[in-house]
C-alpha positions in Angstrom: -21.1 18.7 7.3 -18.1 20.0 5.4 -16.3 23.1 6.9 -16.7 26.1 4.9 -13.7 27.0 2.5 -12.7 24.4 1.3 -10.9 22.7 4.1 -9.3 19.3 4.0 -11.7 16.1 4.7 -9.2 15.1 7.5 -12.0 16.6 10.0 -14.4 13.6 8.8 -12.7 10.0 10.3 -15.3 7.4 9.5 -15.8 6.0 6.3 -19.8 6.3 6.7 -19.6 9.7 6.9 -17.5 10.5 4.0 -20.0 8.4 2.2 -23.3 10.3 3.5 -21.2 13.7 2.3 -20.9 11.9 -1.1 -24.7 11.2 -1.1 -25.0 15.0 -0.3 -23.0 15.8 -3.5 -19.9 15.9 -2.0 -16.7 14.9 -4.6 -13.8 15.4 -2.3 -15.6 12.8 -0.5 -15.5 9.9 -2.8 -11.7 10.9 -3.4 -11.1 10.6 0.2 -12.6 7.3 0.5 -11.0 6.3 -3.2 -8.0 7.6 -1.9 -8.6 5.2 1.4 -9.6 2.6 -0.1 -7.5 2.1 -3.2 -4.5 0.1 -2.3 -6.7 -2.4 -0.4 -8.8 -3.2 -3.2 -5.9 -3.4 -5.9 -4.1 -6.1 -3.1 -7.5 -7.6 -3.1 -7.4 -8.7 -6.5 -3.6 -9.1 -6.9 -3.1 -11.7 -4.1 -6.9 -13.4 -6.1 -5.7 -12.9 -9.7 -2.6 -13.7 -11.8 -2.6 -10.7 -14.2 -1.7 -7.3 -12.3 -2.9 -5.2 -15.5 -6.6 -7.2 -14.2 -6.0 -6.5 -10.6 -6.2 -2.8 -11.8 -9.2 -3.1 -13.9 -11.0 -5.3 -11.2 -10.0 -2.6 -8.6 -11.3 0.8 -10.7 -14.8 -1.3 -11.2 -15.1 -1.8 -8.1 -14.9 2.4 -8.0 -16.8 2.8 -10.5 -19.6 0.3 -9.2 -19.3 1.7 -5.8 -20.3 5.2 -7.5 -23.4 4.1 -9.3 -24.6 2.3 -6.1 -24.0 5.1 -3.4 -27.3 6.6 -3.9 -28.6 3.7 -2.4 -25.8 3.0 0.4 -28.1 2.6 3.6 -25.7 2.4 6.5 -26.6 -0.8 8.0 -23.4 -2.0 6.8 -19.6 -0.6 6.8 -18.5 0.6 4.0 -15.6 -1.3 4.3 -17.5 -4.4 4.0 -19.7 -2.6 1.3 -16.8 -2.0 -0.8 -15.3 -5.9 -0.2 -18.8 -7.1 -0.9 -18.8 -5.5 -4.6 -15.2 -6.1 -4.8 -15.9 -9.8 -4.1 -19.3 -9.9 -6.8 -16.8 -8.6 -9.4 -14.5 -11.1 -8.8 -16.7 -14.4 -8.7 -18.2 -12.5 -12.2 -14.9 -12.4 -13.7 -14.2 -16.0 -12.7 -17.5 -17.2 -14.3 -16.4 -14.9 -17.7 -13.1 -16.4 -17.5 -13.9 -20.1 -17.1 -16.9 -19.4 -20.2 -13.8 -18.1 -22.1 -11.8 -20.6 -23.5 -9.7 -18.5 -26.0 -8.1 -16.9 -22.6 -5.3 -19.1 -20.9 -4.4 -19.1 -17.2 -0.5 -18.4 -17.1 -0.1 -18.6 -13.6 -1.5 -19.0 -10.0 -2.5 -15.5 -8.2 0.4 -15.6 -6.1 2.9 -17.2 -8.8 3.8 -13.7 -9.9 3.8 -11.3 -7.5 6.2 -12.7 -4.9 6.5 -9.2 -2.8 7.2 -9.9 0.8 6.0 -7.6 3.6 8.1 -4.5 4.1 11.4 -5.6 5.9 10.1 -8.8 5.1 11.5 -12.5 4.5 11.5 -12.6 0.0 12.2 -16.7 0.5 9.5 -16.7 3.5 6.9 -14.8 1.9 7.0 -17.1 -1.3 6.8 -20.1 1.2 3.4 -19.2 2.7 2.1 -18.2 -0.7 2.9 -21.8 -2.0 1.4 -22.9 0.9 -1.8 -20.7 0.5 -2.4 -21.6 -2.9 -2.3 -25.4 -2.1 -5.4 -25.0 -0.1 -8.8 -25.4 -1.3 -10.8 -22.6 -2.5 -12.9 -21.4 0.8 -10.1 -22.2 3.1 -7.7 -19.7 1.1 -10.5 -17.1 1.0 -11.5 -17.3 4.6 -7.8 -17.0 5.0 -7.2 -14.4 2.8 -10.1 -11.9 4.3 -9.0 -12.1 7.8 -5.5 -12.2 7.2 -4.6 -9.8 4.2 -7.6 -8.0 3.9 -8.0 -7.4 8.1 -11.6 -7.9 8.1 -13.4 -8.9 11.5 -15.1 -12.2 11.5 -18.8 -9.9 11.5 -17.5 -8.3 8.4 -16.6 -11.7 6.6 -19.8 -13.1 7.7 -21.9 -10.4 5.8 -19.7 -10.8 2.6 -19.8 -14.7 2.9 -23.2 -14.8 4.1 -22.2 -16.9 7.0 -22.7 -17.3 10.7 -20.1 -15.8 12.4 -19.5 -19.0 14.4 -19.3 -20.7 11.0 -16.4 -17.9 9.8 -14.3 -19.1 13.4 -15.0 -22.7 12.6 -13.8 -22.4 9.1 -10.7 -19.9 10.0 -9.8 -21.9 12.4 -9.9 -24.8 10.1 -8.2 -23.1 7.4 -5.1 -21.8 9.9 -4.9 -25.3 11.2 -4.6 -26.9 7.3 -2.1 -23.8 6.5 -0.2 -24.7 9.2 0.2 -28.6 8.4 1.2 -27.3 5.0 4.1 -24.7 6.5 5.2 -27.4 9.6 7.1 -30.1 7.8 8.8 -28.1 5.8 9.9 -25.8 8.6 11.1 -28.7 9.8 13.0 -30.4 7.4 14.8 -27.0 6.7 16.2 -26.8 10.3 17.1 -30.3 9.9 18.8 -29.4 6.8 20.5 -26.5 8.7 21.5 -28.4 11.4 23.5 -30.9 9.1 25.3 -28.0 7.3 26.7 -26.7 10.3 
């Protein structure tokens, strides 16, 4: 329950509560979990889409979806993976709408324009492993991209990929091995290049 008086929502930690609240009537709830969730699912679709302006739109419906279907939220689930789940069925839709739309050209690669490193992070390094990411095939960049950016656990990537979770491992590990193949040489060939300079 919410404390009397309107005290802060700090009191509630989990995600599945703040969401039961909501289903209760609760507003402050949904902002806590907007406010939670709302950076994750704008870097969801920015490191998936080229267009930042769509990244935005893409991120506020999955809000927006997220609203309509909270009525009928059963916790079997986290709402974490809830959330990623609609996140992910509004991405694969906009991909089907964009490929059906001719008229709209592709500029650039999702990670072509925002090259952002970590903070404190390597600029040139960061650009490196997002060449290398977008090099790989489709399902070995996503598996990739859910474990690694998004910091989901392989149960959680399984329910949105509708995969064993022995098939997620296989597949990550797959993935991490074919990244790394891709990252290697050239790792190499720069500290050969190094080592000449000096």
């Amino acid at each position: 329950m919410l404390p009397a008086g309107g005290a802060t929502l700090e009191i509630m930690t989990t995600d599945e509560q703040l969401l039961e609240e909501f289903q209760r009537g609760s507003r402050e709830a949904f902002a806590e979990l907007f406010r939670r969730y709302r950076d994750k699912m704008y870097g969801f679709f920015r490191r998936r889409t080229a267009n930042p302006a769509r990244a935005e739109e893409l991120a506020q419906e999955t809000f927006l979806a997220a609203l309509k279907a909270a009525p009928r939220f059963e916790p079997r689930a986290l709402v974490r993976t809830w959330l990623f789940g609609i996140a992910m069925n509004l991405l694969m839709a906009d991909r089907r709408k964009s490929r059906a739309d001719v008229a709209q050209p592709i500029v650039a690669g999702p990670f072509e324009t925002d090259t952002s490193p970590a903070p404190g992070g390597d600029p040139a390094a960061a650009l490196w492993v997002r060449e290398a990411l977008m090099q790989l095939d489709d399902e070995r960049r996503e598996i990739l991209l859910l474990r690694e950016y998004e910091q989901l656990s392989y149960a959680e990537i399984a329910a949105l990929l509708s995969l064993p979770v022995n098939t997620v491992r296989s597949r990550l590990f797959r993935a991490r091995m074919a990244l790394k193949d891709l990252l290697v040489p050239q790792s190499r060939s720069l500290g050969t290049r190094d080592r000449a300079v000096m």
